[in-house]
N, C-alpha and C positions, 0 to 999 in steps of 0.2 A: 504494500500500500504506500501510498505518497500523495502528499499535500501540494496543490496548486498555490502558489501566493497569489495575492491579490490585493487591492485598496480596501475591499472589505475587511471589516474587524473578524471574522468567522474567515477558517480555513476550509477549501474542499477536498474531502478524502478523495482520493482515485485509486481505484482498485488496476493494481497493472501486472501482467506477469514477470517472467525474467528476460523477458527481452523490452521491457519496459513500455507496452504497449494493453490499450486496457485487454482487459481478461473476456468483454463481453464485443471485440470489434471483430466483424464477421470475417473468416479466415478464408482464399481462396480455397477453392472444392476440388481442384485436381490436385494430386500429390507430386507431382513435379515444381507445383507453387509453392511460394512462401512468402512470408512478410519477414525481413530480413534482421536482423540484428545490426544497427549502423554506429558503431566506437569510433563516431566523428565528431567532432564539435564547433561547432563557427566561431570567428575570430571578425569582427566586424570592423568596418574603416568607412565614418561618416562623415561625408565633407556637401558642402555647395559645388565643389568645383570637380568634378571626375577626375583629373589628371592626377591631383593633390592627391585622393583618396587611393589612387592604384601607388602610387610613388609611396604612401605612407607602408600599404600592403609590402610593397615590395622591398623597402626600407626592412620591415620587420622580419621578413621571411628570410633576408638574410645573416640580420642579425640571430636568429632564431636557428638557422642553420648551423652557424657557426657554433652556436651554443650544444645544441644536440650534437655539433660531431660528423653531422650527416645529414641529404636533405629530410625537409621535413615530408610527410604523407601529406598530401593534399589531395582528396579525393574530388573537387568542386570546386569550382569560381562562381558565388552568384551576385549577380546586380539586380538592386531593385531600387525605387525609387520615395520618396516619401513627397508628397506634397501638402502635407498640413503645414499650419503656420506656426513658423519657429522651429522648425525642426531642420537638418540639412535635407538638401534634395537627394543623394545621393547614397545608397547600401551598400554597401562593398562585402560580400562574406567569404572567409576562405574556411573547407569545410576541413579541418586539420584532424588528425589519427588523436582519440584521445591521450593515449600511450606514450608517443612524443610529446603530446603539451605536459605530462605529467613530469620528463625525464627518464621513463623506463630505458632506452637506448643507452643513455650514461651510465645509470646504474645496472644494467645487463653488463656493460665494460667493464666494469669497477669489480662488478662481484667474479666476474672471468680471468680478472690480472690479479684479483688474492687467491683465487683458486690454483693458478699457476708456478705462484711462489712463495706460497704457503702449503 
C-alpha cells in the first residue's frame, strides 16, 4: 500500500502491487503481454527558453557521468510543454535507471576492489 500526497489534509491509501501499479488495473489477457516493471525515474529541466533547458540536461548528464564512472541509463527524452501562468513553458524529462541515480554502479566497484584485495 502507498499514500498519494496531496494539498488535502487527509492522505489516499492506494492499494499497488510489486510492480507498483494498482492491484485492481485490468491486466492484458494474452500471456505474451505485460504491464512492465519500469526502474526509471525522470530528472526534469524547466526553463522558458528550450535551448537553456537541453544545455542545463546536458550540462548534468555529464557531470552525472562523470560521477557514476560510466554513462548514465537513459531510457527516454520527453518534452512537454506547460502553459499556465507563471510556470516555465518548457518540460524537459530524462527518464534515468533508478540504480545509477542511487550510485549502485560505484558501489558495485567499491564492493568488487575489497573483494579483490581483501
Amino acid at each position: 500500500m502507498s499514500e498519494l500526497a496531496s494539498d488535502q489534509p487527509e492522505s489516499i491509501a492506494l492499494h499497488l502491487d510489486e510492480a507498483g501499479v494498482s492491484v485492481d488495473l485490468p491486466r492484458p489477457a494474452n500471456d505474451r503481454d505485460q504491464v512492465q516493471g519500469v526502474p526509471y525515474r525522470p530528472v526534469e529541466f524547466r526553463d522558458d527558453d528550450l535551448p537553456a533547458a537541453l544545455e542545463r540536461a546536458a550540462s548534468w548528464l555529464r557531470s552525472t557521468q562523470e560521477w557514476l564512472g560510466e554513462p548514465v541509463d537513459v531510457i527516454a527524452i520527453h518534452l512537454d510543454y506547460d502553459d499556465g501562468d507563471g510556470a516555465p513553458y518548457y518540460d524537459v524529462k530524462l527518464l534515468c535507471n533508478e540504480e545509477d541515480l542511487a550510485g549502485a554502479p560505484i558501489a558495485m566497484r567499491e564492493h568488487a576492489s575489497k573483494a579483490v584485495s581483501g
